[in-house]
C-alpha positions in Angstrom: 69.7 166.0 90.4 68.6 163.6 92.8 64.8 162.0 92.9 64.4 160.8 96.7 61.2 158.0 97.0 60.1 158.0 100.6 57.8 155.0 100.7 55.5 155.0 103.6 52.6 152.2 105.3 52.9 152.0 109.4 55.3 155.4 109.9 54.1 158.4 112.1 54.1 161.3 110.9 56.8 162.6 113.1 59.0 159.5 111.4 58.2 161.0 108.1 58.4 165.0 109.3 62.3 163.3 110.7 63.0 161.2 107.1 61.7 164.8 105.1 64.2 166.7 107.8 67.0 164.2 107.5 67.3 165.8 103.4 67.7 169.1 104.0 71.6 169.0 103.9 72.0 167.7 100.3 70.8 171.4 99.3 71.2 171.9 95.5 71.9 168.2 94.8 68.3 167.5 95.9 65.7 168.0 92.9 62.4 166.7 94.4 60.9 164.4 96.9 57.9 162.0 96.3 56.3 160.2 98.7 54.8 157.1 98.2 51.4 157.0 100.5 51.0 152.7 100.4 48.3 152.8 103.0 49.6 155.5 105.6 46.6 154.7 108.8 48.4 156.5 111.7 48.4 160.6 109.9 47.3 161.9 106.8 49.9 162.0 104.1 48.4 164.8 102.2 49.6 167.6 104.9 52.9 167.0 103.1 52.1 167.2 99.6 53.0 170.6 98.3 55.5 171.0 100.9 59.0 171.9 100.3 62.3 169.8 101.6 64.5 173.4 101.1 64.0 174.4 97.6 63.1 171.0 95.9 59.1 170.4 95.9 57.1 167.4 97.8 54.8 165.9 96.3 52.4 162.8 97.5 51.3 159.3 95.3 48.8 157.4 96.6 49.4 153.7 96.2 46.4 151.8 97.7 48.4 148.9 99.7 49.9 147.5 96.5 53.1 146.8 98.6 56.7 148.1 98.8 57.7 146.7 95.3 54.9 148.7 93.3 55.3 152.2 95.7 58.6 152.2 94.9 58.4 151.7 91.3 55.5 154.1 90.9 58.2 156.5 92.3 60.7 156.0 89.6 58.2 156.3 86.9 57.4 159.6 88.3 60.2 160.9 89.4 61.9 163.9 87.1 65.2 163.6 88.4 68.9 162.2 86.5 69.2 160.1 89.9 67.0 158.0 92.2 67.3 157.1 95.8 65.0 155.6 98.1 64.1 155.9 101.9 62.0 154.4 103.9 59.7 156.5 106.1 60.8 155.5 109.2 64.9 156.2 108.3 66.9 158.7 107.6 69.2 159.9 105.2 73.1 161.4 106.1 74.3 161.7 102.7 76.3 164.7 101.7 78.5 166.1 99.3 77.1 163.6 96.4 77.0 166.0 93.1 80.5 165.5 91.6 80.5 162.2 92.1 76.6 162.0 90.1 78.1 164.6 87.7 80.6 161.6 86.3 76.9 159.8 85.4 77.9 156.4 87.0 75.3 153.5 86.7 75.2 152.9 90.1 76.9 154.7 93.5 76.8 152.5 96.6 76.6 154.3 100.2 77.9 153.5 103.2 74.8 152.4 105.7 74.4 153.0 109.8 71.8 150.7 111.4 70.9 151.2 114.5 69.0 148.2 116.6 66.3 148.9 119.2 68.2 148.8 122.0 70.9 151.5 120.5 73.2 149.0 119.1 74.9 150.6 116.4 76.5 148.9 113.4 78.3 150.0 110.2 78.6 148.8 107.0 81.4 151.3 105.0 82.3 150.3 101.3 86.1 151.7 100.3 86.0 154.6 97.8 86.3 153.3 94.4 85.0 152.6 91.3 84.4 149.2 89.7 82.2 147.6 86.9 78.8 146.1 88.3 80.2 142.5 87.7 83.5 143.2 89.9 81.5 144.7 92.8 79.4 141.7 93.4 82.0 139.3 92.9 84.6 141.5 95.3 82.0 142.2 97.3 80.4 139.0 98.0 83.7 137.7 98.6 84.5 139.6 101.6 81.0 139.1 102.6 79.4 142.7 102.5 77.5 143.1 100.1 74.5 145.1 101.2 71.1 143.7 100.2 69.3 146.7 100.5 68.2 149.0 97.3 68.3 152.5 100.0 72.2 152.1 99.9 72.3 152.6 96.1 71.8 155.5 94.0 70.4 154.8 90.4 71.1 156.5 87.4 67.0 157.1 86.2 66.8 156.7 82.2 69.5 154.0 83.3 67.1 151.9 85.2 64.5 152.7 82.5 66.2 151.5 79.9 67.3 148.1 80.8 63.7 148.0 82.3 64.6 147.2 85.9 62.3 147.2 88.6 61.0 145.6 91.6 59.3 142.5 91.5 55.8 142.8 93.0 54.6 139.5 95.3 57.7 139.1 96.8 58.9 139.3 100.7 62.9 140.5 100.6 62.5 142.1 97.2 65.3 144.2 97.9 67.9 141.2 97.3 67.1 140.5 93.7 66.9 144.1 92.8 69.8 144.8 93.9 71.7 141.7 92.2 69.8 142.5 89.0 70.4 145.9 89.0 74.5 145.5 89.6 74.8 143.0 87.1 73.7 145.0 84.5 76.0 148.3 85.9 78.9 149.4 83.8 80.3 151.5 86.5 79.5 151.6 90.1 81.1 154.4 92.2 81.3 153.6 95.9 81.5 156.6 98.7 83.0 155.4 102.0 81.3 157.4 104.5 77.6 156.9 106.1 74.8 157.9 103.6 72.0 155.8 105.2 70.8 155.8 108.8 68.7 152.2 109.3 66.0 152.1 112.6 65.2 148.3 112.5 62.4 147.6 114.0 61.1 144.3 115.7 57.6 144.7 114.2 58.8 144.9 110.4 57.4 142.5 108.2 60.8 140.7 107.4 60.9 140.0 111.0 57.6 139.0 111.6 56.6 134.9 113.0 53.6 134.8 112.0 52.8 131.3 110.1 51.2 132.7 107.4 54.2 134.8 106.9 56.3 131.5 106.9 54.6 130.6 103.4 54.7 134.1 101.9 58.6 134.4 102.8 59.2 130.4 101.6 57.6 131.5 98.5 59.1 134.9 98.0 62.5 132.6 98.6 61.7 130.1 96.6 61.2 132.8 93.0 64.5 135.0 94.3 66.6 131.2 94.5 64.9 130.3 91.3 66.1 133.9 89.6 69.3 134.1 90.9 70.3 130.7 89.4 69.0 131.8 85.8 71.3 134.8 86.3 74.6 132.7 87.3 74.1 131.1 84.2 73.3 133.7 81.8 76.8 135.6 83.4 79.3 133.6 83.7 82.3 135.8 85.1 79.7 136.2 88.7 79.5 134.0 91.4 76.4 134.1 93.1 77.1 130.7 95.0 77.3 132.3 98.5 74.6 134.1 97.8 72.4 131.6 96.7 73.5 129.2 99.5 72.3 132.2 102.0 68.9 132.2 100.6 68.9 128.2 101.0 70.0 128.6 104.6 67.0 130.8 105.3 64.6 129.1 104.0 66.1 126.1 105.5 65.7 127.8 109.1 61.8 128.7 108.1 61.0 125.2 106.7 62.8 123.8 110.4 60.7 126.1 112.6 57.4 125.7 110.8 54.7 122.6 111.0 53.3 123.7 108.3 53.3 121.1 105.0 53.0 124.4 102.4 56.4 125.8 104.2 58.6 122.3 103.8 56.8 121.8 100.3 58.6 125.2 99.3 61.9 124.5 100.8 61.7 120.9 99.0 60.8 122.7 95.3 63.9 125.2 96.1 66.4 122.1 97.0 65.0 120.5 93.7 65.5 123.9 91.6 69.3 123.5 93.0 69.5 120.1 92.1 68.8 120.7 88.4 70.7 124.0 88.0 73.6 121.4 89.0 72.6 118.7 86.8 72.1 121.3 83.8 75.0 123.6 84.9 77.1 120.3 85.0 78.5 120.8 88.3 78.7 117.6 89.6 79.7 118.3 93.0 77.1 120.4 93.5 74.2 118.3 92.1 75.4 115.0 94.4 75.6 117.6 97.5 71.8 118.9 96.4 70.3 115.9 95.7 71.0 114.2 99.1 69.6 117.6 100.5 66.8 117.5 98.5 66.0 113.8 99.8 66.1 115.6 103.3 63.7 117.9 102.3 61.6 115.7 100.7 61.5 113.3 103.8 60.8 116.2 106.2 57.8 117.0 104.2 56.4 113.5 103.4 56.1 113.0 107.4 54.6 116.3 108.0 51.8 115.0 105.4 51.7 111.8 107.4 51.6 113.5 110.6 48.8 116.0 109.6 46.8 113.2 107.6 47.2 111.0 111.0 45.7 114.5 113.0 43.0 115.1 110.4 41.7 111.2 110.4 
């Protein structure tokens, strides 16, 4: 019934051998595991492939470091299953007792997710048990503040995902946030199971946590295409509000652009302030354009004197 993608890069293989373990009570509801090898270094992934996760077979792709966007999407084209859940290598998976809610072929079921910090710092993040249209979860969700950016907590119906051609966009840093708005908005139904299905280990090494300043410019970018999508799809559906959603992504980049010297990184946040600054023009908003554009004069000033300043260092 269920497809589970395991993508893995930096994982031991005791994190994998814990993530395969983590499956075993799902029994019947599991249909096969795939593993998506996107550069494993630390163990060779091959000593799983053939393997068996109780009765439902293992097998290994190889990816050749094409990133977490292309792993994952190689694993839903080759995946055989009627549903499709992901899990990263170095998590785990607690969900149970999921086949009659699958058997009532939702678009969409939303878990509940337990992430657990590096010093044992445990939080949870529990939908209520429900079912809603994809356009009333965001917006109810998103109200109260909890909507969960992360694709692991969903469940996807396969020939559903196949069929509206939905995917994950490759090049991007936080690629998780746009699938998961795309995906919902497009939902007819989405079932949501209030109890833990995911089991989060963040780690202070991931790549969404890194500092590195070359990493400023990949994530100002990444931003930067995720802003630009999500105000194409607040106005092509009109009943969602992305607002909060779109002023979170601003906030970020806005911290980035802040911390960083670099002129590439405020050059980014500027083009995003100016991509809000039209939506509001276009959208005819005129609150929200007078707001942008005096932010966008910010951004722009920020970045003309880290030109000067840099010009002034390279003369």
């Amino acid at each position: 019934m269920i497809s589970f993608v395991i993508t893995t890069y930096g994982e031991t293989e005791e994190q994998v051998r814990r993530a395969l373990a983590s499956l075993t009570a799902l029994g019947e509801d599991l249909s096969e595991v795939i593993i998506i090898d996107d550069g494993a270094y630390l163990y060779d992934s091959s000593c799983f492939d053939g393997g068996y996760v109780g009765c439902a077979p293992v097998r290994v792709i190889r990816a050749n470091h094409g990133g977490l966007s292309l792993a994952r999407n190689c694993g839903i084209e080759s995946s055989t299953g009627d549903y499709v859940a992901f899990l990263d290598g170095d998590d785990e998976s607690a969900l149970r007792d999921i086949g009659s809610i699958l058997r009532s072929s939702p678009d969409v079921v939303r878990i509940g997710l337990k992430e657990i910090n590096g010093n044992g710092e445990v939080r949870l993040y529990i939908p209520d048990d429900g079912a809603l249209s994809g356009a009333d979860y965001l917006n109810t969700y998103m109200q109260r503040g909890a909507l969960v950016p992360s694709a692991c907590v969903y469940i996807y119906r396969r020939e559903w995902l196949l069929e509206h051609r939905i995917a994950f966009r490759q090049g991007l840093i936080h690629e998780d946030l746009l699938f998961v708005i795309e995906s919902l908005c497009k939902a007819q139904r989405v079932v949501t199971k209030a109890s833990v299905g995911y089991i989060y280990h963040r780690r202070a090494d991931s790549i969404t946590s890194s500092q590195d300043s070359g990493m400023h410019v990949l994530r100002l970018r990444s931003l930067r295409r995720i802003h630009m999508s999500l105000l194409l799809l607040q106005a092509k559906n009109g009943d969602l509000d992305l607002r909060m959603w779109l002023l979170k992504v601003r906030k970020y980049a806005e911290s980035i652009a802040l911390r960083s010297p670099m002129r590439v990184v405020k050059f980014q946040y500027a083009a995003m302030r100016f991509q809000q600054f039209l939506a509001g023009v276009f959208l005819r908003h005129p609150q929200d354009w007078r707001q942008e554009f005096r932010g966008l004069i910010s951004a722009v000033k920020d970045w003309a004197l880290c030109r000067t300043i840099e010009g002034r260092i390279d003369r």
